[in-house]
C-alpha positions in Angstrom: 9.1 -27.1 27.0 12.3 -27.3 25.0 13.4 -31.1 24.8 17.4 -32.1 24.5 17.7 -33.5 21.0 17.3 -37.4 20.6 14.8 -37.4 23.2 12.4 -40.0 23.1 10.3 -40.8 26.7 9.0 -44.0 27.7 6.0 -43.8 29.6 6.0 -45.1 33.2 3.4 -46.2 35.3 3.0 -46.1 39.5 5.1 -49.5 39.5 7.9 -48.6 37.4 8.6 -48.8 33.1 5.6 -50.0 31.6 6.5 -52.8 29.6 5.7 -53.9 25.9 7.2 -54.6 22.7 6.8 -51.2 21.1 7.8 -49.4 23.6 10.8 -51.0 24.4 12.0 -52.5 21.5 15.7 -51.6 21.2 17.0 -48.4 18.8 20.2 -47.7 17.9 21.5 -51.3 19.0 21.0 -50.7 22.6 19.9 -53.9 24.9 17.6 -51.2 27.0 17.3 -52.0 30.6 13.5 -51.6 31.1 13.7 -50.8 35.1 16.2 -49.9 37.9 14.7 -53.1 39.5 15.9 -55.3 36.7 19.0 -54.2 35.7 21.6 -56.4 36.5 24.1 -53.8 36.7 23.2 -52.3 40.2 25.5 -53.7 42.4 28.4 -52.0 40.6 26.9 -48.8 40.3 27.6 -46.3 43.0 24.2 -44.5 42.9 22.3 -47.6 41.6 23.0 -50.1 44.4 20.2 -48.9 47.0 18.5 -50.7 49.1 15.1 -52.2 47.7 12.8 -49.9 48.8 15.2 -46.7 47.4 15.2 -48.9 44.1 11.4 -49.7 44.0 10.8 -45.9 44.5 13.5 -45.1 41.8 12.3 -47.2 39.1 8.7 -45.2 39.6 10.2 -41.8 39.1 12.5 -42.7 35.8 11.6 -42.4 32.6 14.0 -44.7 30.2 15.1 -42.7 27.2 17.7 -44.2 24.5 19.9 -41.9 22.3 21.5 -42.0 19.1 25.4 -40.4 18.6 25.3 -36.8 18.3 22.3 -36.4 20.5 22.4 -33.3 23.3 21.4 -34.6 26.9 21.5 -30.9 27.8 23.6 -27.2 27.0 26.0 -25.2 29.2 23.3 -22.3 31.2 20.6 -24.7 30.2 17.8 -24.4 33.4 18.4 -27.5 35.3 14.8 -29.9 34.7 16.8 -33.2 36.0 19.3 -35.4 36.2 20.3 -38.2 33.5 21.4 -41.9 35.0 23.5 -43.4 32.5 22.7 -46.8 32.0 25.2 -47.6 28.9 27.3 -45.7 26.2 29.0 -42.9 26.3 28.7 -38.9 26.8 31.4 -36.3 26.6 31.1 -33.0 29.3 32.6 -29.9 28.0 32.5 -26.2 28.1 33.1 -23.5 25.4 34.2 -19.7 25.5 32.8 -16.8 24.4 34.7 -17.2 21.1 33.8 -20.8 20.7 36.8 -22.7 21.4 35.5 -25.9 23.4 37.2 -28.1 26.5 35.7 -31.5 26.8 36.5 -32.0 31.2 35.5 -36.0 30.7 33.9 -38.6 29.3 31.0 -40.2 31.6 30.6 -44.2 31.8 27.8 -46.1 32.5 26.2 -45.6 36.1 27.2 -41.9 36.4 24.4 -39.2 37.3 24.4 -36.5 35.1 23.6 -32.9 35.7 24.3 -33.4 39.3 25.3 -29.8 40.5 22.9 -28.2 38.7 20.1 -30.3 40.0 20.8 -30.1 43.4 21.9 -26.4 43.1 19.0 -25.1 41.0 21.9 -23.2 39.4 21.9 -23.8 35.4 24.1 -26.5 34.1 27.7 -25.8 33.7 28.5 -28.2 31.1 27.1 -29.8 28.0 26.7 -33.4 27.7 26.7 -34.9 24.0 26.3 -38.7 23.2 29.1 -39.7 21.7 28.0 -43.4 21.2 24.1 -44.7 21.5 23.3 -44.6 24.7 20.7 -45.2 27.8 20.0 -42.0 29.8 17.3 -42.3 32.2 15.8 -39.0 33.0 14.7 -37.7 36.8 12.9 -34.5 37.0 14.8 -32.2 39.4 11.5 -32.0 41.3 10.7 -35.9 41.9 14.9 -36.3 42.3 15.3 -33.9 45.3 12.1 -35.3 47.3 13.9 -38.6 46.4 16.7 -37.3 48.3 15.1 -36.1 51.0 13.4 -39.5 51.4 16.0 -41.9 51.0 18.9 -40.7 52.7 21.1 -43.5 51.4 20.5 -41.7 48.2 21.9 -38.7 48.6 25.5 -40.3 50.4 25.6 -41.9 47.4 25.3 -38.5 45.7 27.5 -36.5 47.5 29.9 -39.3 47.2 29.6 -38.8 42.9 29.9 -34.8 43.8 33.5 -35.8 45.2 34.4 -37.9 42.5 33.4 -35.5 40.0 35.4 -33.0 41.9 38.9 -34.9 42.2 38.3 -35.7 38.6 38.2 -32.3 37.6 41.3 -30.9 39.9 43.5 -34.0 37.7 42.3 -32.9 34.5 43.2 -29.1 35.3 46.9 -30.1 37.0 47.4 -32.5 33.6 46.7 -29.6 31.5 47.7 -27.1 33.3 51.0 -28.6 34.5 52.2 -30.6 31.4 55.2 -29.4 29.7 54.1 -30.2 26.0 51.4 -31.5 24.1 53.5 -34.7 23.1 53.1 -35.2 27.4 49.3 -34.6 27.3 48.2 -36.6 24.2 51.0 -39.5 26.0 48.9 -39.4 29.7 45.4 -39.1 27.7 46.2 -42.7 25.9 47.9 -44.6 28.8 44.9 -43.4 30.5 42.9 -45.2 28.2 44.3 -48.7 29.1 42.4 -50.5 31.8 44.0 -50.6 34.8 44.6 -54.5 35.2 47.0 -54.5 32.3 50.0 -52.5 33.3 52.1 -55.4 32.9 51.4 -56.1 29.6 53.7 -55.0 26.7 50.5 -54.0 24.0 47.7 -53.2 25.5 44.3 -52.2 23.2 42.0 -49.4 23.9 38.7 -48.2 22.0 39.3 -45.2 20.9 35.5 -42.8 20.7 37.0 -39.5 20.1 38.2 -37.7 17.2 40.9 -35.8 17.0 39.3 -32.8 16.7 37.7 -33.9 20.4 41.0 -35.0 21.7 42.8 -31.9 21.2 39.5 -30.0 22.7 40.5 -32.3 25.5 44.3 -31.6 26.2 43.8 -28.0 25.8 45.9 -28.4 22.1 44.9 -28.0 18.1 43.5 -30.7 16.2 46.7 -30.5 13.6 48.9 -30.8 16.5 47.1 -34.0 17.7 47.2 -35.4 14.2 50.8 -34.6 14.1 51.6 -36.5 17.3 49.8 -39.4 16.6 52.0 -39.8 13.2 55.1 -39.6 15.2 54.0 -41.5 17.9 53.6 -44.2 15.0 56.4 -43.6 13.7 58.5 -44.1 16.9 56.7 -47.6 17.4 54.8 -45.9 21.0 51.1 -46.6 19.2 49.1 -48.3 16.4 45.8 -47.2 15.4 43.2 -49.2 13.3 40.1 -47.4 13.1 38.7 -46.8 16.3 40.9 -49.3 18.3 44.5 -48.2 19.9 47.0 -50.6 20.6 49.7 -49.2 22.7 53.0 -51.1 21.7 55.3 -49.6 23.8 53.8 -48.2 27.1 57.1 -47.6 28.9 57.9 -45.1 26.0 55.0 -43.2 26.4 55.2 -43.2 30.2 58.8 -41.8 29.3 57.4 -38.6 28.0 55.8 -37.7 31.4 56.9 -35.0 33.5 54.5 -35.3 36.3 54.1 -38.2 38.3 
């Protein structure tokens, strides 16, 4: 069977991650959470904060897996074999045309499922999901996910509740492309939307920023020279500042200026 590249299983026992120093000693960085019943993340997880015995059974059917950048969870028309839980890091969704042009639809954070539809549909996947950052995906087999489903039906609210999320994500990302007036209006809406939302009332506010250019303009539907072009006279005009991978947005108000949509 044909592994997603970066793959690397952990072997599990009847009681969840088996524990010890080689097997879980941490690659790429990552401080690897051994076990759904140990990481002290699930309460702010939608699909991760079960109740106990939806946990306990959880942890026994995961296999912990960490990634390096660059590594493929799975392709678009890829036959579904799971879901990924992403425990931490990053991994962009896209889909690409016949002729190769590419379309990144989001980037997943921590606690998302990945591979959802497909899993559940038995369709193939619809997107491709590349690490972008190294990252914990935790791998279900579509199998052991669906009876886990069919068990715990706290589960699969919490699913079905991810499905609409995923779903109200998409419809914004086509109405912001689709809808926008220019390219100076997307690239604007895809950085303010990089500011967390507790800081609107701040003048600067800083932002990591993961994506090239190249990746950014396979986002907002435009060319990489025209994204590179914006961002010079976006710094020009005093809007942004860029310093390496962090984005400080100096003047928000300008930037919300250039939106159309509202």
């Amino acid at each position: 069977m044909r592994m997603p590249s970066g793959f690397r299983f952990v072997l599990r026992t009847e009681g969840g991650i088996l524990r010890g120093s080689e097997l879980m000693r941490a690659p790429y960085g990552l401080e690897i959470i051994e076990s759904c019943l140990a990481c002290p993340h699930r309460e702010d997880r939608l699909f991760c904060n079960l109740p106990p015995p939806a946990v306990q059974k959880l942890a026994a059917i995961t296999s912990a897996a960490a990634y390096p950048k660059g590594a493929t969870l799975f392709v678009e028309g890829q036959s579904p074999r799971g879901v990924f839980v992403l425990c931490s890091g990053k991994v962009k969704l896209s889909t690409s045309s016949a002729d190769g042009r590419s379309l990144i639809l989001r980037i997943s954070e921590s606690g998302e499922v990945l591979g959802l539809p497909a899993t559940v549909t038995g369709k193939p996947y619809e997107l491709t999901a590349d690490v972008i950052e190294p990252t914990q995906a935790n791998f279900i087999s579509r199998q052991d996910f669906l009876l886990f489903l069919r068990e715990h039906g706290e589960a699969a609210l919490r699913v079905a509740q991810q499905l609409g999320e995923t779903y109200h994500s998409a419809i914004s990302e086509m109405r912001n492309i689709g809808l926008s007036h220019s390219a100076a209006e997307k690239l604007a809406r895809f950085l303010l939307e990089l500011s967390p939302r507790d800081n609107k009332a701040e003048s600067e506010i800083t932002a990591t920023l993961t994506l090239t250019h190249e990746e950014i303009a396979q986002t907002i539907g435009a060319s990489r020279e025209t994204v590179t072009r914006l961002f010079s006279d976006f710094k020009k005009k005093q809007l942004v500042q860029v310093k390496g991978s962090t984005v400080i947005i100096k003047n928000k108000a300008g930037l919300e200026s250039l939106l159309t949509l509202h």
